[in-house]
N, C-alpha and C positions, 0 to 999 in steps of 0.2 A: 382288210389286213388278215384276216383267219383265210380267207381262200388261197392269199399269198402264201401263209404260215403252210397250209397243206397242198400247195403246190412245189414250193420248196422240199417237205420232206420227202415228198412224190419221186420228186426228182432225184434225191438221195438215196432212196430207198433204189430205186431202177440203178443207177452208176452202181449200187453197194452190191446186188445182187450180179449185175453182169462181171463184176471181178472175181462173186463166189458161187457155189450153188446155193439153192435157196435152202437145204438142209443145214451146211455149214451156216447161212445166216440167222436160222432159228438158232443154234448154239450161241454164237454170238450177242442176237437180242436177249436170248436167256441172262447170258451172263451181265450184260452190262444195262441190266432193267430197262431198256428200249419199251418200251409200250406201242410206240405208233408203229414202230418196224415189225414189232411183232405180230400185234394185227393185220398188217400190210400182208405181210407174209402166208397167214391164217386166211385171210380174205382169198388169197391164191394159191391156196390147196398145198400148204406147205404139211408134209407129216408130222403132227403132233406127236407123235409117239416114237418120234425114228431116233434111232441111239447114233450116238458117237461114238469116238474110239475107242474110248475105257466104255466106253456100255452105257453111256447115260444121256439121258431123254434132258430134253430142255428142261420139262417140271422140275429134274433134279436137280439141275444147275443151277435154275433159278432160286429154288430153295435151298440149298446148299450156300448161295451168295446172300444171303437176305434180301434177294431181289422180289418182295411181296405182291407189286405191283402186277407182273409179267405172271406169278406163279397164281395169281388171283384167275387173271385173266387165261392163262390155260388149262385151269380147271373149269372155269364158266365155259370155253370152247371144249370143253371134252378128253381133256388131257386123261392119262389112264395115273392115277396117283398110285397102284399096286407094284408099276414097271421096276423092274430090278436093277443093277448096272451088273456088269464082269464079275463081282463081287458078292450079289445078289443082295446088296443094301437099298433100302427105297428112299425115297424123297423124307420121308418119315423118319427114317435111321438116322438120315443126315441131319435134320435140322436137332434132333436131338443129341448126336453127338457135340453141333454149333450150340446147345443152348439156347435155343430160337423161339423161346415161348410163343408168340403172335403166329408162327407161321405154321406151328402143332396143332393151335386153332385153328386153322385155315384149312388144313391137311383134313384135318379129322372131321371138320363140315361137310366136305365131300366124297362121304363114306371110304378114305386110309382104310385099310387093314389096321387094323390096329395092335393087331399079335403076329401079322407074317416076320417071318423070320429070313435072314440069309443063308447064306452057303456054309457058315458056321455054328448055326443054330442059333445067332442073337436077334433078338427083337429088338422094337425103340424104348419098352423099359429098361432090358440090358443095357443098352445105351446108353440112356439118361441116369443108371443105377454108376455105370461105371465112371460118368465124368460129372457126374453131382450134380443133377440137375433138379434141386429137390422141384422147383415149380411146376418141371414137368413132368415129373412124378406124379405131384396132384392130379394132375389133368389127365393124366394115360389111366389113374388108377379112377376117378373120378367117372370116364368114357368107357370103364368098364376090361380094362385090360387084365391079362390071365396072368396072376402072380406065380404063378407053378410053372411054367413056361421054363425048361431045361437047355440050356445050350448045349452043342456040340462035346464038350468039355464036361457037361453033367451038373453045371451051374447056373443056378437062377438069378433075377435081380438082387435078392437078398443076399446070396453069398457075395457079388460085387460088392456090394454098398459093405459088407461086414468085411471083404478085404480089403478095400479103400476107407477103413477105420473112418465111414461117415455117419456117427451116430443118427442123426436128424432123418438118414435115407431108412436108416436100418427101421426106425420107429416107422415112419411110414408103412413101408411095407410088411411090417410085420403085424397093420392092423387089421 
């Protein structure tokens, strides 16, 4: 039965791939937590780091979607978890603006940046300061992230958390 099961998706994988290229299909496995497509894919030298239109790598997609499975697995494959999009937000930005506690863990296991910033000057504790994410706060400030860290605009986490009147952010980081 299991050899049927992976000769099946075998075969799925080949019909899915000859309708797209095998970059558009890393995208795709990204997005809709495919695990076996994705390794399929990885197995034959699919670019783990290749961007799509807006600028973003599968890792981001996948973490972006709470797709944990797929973004596990292309970190264990060598994914570059620093990669930027168009935007210059990382897989990191993202799941902290999603409030994605589990996958902040996952991010920051294999050495995240933990203070790269984008094209506007925010980091994932801007991020997490701006949409309340006290938990991951914990965890950024815990894994040692740089509370002095200035945006673009000349604003730190703390100023966020003090204009989004979040007392519980403001205490945090103002330990």
């Amino acid at each position: 039965m299991k050899k049927r099961c992976v000769y099946i998706a075998t075969v799925l994988i080949l019909l899915f791939t000859s309708f797209v290229s095998a970059q558009e299909a890393i995208f795709a496995a990204a997005r809709n937590n495919n695990t076996l497509l994705m390794n399929e894919l990885l197995l034959n030298n699919a670019d783990i780091n290749s961007i799509d239109e807006r600028g973003s790598t599968a890792l981001i997609i996948a973490c972006y979607n709470d797709n944990y499975e797929v973004a596990k697995l292309l970190l264990e494959k060598g994914a570059n978890p620093n990669c930027q999009d168009k935007m210059g937000n990382t897989a990191l930005m993202g799941v902290c603006f999603k409030r994605l506690d589990k996958m902040v863990q996952l991010l920051l296991e294999y050495k995240t940046d933990i203070d790269q910033q984008n094209f506007n000057g925010a980091n994932a504790l801007i991020f997490a300061a701006t949409f309340g994410a006290d938990t991951i706060i914990k965890i950024l400030i815990d894994k040692g992230a740089n509370l002095k860290i200035r945006d673009n605009y000349n604003k730190t986490a703390l100023d966020y958390a003090i204009i989004q009147e979040n007392q519980e952010i403001v205490k945090l980081l103002m330990q």
